[in-house]
ROKEKE-742239 format. One record per atom (N, C-alpha, C): residue number from 1; atom name; x, y, z. Coordinates in steps of 0.05 Angstrom, whole numbers, plus 5000, padded with zeros to 4 digits. Example, Ala and Ser with C-alpha at 12.3 -4.5 7.8 and 13.67 -1.06 7.14 Angstrom:
BEGIN
<1; N; <5264; 4886; 5156>>;
<1; CA; <5246; 4910; 5156>>;
<1; C; <5264; 4934; 5156>>;
<2; N; <5257; 4955; 5142>>;
<2; CA; <5273; 4979; 5143>>;
<2; C; <5258; 5001; 5157>>;
***
This chain:
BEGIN
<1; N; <1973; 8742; 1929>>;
<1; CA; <1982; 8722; 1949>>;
<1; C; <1959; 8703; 1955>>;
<2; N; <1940; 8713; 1960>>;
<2; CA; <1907; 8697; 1968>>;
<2; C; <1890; 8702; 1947>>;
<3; N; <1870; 8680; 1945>>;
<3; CA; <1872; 8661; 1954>>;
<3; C; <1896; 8644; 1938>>;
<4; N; <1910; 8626; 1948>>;
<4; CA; <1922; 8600; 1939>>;
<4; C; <1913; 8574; 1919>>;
<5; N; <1914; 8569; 1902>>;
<5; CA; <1895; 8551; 1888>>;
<5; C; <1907; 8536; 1886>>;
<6; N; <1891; 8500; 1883>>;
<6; CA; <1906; 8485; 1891>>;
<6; C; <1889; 8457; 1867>>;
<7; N; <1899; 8449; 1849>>;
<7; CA; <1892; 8440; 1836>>;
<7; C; <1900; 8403; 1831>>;
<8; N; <1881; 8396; 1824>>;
<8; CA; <1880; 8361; 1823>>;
<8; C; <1878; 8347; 1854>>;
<9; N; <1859; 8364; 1865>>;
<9; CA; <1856; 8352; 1892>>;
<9; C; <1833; 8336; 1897>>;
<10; N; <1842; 8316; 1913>>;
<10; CA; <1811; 8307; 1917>>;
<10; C; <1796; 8298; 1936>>;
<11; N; <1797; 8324; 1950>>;
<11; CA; <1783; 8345; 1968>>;
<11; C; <1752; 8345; 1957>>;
<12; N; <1748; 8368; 1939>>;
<12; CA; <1717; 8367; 1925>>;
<12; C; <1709; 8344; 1919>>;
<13; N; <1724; 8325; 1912>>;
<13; CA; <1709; 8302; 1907>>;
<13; C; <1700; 8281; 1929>>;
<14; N; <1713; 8284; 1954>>;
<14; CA; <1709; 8285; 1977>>;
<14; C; <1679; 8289; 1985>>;
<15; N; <1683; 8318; 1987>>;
<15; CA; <1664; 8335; 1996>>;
<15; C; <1632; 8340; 1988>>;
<16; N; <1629; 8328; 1958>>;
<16; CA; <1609; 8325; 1937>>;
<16; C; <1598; 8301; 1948>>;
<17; N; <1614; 8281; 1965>>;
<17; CA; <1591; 8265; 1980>>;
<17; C; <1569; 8279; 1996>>;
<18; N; <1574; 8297; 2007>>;
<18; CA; <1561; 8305; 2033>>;
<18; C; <1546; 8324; 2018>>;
<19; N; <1552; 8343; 2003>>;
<19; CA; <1537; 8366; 1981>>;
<19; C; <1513; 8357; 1972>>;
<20; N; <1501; 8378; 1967>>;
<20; CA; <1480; 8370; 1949>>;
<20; C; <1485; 8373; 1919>>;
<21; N; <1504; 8391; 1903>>;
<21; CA; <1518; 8383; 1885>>;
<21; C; <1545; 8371; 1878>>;
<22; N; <1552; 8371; 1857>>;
<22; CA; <1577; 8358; 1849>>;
<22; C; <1599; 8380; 1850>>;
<23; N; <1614; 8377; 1864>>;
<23; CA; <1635; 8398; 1869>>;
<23; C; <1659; 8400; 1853>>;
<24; N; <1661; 8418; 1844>>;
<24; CA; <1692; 8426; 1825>>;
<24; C; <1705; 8440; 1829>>;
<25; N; <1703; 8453; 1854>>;
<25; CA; <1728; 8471; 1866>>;
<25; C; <1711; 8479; 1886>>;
<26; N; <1722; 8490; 1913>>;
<26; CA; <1714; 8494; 1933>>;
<26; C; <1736; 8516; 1942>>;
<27; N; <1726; 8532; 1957>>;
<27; CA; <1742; 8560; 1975>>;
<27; C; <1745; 8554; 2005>>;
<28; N; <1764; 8542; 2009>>;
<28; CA; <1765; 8542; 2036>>;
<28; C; <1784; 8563; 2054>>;
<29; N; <1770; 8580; 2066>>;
<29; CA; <1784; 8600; 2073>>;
<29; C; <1802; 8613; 2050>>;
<30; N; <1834; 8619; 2058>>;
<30; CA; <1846; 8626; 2042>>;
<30; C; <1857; 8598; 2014>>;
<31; N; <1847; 8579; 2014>>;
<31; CA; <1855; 8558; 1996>>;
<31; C; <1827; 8555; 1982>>;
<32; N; <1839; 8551; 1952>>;
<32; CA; <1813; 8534; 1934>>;
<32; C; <1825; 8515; 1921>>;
<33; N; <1806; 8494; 1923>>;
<33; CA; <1817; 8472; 1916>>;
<33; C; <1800; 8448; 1905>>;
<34; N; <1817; 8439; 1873>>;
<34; CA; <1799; 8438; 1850>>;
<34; C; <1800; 8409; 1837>>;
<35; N; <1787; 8398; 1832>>;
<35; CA; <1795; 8377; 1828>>;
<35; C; <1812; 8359; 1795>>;
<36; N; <1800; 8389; 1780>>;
<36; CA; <1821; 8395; 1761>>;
<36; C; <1835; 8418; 1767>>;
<37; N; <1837; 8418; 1729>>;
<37; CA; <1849; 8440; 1732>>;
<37; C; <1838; 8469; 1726>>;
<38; N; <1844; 8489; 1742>>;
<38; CA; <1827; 8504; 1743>>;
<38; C; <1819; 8530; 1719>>;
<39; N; <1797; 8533; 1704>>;
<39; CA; <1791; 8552; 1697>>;
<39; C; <1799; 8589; 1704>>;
<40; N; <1797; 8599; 1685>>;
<40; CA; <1789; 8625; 1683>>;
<40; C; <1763; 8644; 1706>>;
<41; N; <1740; 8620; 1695>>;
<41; CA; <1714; 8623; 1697>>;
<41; C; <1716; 8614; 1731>>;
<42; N; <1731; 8593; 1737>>;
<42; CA; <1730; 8584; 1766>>;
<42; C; <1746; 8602; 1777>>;
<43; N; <1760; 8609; 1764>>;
<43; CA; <1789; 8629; 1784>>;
<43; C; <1769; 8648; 1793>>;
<44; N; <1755; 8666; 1784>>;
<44; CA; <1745; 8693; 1780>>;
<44; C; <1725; 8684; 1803>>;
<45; N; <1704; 8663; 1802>>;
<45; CA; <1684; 8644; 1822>>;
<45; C; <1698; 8654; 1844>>;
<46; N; <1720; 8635; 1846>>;
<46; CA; <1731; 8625; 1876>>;
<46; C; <1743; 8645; 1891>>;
<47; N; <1751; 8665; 1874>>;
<47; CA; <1764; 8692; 1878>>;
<47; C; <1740; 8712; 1896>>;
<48; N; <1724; 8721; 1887>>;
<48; CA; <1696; 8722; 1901>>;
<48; C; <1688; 8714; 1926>>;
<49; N; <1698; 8691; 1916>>;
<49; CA; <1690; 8670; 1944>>;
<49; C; <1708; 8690; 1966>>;
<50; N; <1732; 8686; 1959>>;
<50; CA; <1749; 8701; 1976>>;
<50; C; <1742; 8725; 1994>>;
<51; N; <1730; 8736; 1968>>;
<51; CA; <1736; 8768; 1976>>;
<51; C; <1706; 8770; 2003>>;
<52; N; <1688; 8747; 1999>>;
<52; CA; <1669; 8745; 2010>>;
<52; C; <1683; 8734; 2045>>;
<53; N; <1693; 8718; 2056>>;
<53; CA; <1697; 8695; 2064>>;
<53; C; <1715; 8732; 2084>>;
<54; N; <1739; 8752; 2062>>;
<54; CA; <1745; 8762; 2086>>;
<54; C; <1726; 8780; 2102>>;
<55; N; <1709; 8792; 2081>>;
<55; CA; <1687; 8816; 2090>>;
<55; C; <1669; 8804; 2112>>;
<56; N; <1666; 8776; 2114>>;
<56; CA; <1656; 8766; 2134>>;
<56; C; <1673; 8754; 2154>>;
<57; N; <1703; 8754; 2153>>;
<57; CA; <1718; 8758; 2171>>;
<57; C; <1717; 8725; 2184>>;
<58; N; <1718; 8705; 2164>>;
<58; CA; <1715; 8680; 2151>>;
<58; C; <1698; 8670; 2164>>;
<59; N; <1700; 8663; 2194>>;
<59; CA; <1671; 8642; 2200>>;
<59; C; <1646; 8652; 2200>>;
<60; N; <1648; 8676; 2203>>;
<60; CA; <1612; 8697; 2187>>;
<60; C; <1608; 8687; 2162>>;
<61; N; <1630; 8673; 2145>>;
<61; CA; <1616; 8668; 2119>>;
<61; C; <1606; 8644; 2111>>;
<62; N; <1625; 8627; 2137>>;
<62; CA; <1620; 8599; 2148>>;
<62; C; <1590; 8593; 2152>>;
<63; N; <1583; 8612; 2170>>;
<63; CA; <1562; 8608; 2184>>;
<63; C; <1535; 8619; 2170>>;
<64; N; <1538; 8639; 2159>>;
<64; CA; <1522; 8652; 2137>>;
<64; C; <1512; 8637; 2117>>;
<65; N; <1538; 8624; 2103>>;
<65; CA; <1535; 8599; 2083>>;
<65; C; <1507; 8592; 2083>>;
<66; N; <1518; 8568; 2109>>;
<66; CA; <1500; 8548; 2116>>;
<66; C; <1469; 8549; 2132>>;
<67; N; <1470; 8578; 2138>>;
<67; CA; <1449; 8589; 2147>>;
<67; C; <1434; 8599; 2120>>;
<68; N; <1431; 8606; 2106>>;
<68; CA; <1419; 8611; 2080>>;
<68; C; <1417; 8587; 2064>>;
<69; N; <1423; 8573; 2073>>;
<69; CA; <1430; 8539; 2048>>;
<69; C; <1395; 8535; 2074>>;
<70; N; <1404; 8526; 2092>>;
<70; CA; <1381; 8519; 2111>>;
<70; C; <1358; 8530; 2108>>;
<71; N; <1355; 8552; 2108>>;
<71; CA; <1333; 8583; 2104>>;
<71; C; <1318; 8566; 2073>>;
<72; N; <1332; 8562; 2058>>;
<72; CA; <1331; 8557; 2034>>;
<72; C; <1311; 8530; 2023>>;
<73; N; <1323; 8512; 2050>>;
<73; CA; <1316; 8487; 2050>>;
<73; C; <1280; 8491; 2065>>;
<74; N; <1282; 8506; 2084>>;
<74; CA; <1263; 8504; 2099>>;
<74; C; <1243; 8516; 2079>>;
<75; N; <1248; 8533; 2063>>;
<75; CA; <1232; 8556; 2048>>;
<75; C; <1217; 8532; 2021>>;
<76; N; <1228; 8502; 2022>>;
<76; CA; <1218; 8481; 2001>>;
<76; C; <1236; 8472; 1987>>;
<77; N; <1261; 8489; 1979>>;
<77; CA; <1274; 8484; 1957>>;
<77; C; <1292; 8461; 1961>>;
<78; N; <1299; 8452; 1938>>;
<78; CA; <1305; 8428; 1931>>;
<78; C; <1342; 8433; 1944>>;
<79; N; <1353; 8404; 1947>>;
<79; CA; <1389; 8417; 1948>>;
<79; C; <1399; 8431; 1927>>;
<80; N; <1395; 8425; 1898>>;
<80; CA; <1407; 8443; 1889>>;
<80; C; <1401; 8472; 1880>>;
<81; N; <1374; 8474; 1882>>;
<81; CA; <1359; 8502; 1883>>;
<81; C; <1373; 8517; 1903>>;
<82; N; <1367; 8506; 1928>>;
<82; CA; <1376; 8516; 1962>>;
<82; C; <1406; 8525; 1954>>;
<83; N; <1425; 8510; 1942>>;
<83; CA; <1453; 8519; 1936>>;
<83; C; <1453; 8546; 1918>>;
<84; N; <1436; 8538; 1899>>;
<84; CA; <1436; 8563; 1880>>;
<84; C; <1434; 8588; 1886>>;
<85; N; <1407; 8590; 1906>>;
<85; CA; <1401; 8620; 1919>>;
<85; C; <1412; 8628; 1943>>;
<86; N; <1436; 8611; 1943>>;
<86; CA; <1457; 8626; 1967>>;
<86; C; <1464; 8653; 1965>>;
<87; N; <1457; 8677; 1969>>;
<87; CA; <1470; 8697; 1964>>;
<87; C; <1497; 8702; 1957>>;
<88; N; <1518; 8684; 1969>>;
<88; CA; <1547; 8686; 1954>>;
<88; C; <1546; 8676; 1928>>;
<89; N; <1530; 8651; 1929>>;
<89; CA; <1529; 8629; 1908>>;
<89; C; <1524; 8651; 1880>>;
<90; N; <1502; 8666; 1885>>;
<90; CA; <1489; 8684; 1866>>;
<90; C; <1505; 8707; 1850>>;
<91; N; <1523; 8722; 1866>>;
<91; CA; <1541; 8741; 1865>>;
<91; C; <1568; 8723; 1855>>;
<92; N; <1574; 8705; 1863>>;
<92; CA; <1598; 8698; 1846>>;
<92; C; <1588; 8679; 1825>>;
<93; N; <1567; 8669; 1821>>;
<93; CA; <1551; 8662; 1783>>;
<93; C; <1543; 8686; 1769>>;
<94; N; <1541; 8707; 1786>>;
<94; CA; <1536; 8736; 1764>>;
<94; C; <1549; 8741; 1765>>;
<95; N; <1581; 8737; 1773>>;
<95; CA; <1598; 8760; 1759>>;
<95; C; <1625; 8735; 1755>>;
<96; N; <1626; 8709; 1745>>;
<96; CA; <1646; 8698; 1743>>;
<96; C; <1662; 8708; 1714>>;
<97; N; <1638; 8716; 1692>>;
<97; CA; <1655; 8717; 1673>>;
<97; C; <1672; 8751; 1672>>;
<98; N; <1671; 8762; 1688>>;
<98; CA; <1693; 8782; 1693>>;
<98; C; <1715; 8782; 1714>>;
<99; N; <1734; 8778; 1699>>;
<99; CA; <1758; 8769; 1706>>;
<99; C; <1766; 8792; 1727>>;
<100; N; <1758; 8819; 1724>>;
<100; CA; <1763; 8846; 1740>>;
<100; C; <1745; 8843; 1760>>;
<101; N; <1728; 8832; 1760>>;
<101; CA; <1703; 8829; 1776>>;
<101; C; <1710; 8827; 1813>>;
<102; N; <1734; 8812; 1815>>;
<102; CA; <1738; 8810; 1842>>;
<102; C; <1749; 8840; 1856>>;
<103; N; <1768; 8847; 1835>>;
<103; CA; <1776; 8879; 1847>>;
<103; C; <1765; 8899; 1848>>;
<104; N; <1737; 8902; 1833>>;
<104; CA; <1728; 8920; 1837>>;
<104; C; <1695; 8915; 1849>>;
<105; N; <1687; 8897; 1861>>;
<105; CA; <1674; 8884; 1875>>;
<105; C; <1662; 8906; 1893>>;
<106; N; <1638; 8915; 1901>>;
<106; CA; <1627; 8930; 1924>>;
<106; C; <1628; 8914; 1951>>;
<107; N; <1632; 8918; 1964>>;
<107; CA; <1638; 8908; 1991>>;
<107; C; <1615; 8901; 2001>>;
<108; N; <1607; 8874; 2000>>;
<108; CA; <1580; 8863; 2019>>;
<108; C; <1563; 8864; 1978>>;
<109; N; <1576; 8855; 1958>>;
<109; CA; <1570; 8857; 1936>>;
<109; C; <1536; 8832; 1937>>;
<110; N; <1546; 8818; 1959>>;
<110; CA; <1526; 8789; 1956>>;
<110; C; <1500; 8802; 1971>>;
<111; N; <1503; 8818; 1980>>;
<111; CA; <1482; 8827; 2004>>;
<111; C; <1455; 8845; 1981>>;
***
């Protein structure tokens, strides 16, 4: 049922103004939404995203996010470094290419 994917939107492309990278799909809450069409490799990403977004019981992951993007910034790193070592960011680029990866996921997998 969740998340919902939502494809040829242009939302991320939106949003990639304000980003420090170029966005190609984004998890918002229970919706992802892509500005193509979506991958395998993004499904499995955004799926993650999910499973992250409920364990934090969504605005904990909200807030978490952008609190580690910050942490990140303050620590020197560049925007897209700072994006990179997001702890979610990290956990769903190590495990996009397994498609099983979301269901069998450890709980707090990013932590």
């Amino acid at each position: 049922m969740f998340p919902i994917f939502v494809e040829n939107s242009r939302v991320p492309i939106l949003l990639s103004r304000l980003a420090p990278i170029d966005i190609g799909a984004i998890t918002l809450g229970p919706l992802v939404l892509s500005r193509g069409e979506i991958t395998e490799t993004t499904r499995t990403h955004e799926k993650i995203h999910w499973q992250q977004y409920k364990e934090c019981l969504i605005v904990g992951f909200v807030i978490l996010y952008f609190a580690f993007y910050i942490i990140n910034r303050i620590k020197g790193m560049k925007g897209p470094e700072a994006y990179a070592n997001i702890p979610f960011e990290r956990e769903a680029y190590d495990n996009q290419d397994d498609p099983s990866y979301p269901e069998v996921r450890p709980v707090f997998g990013w932590a």
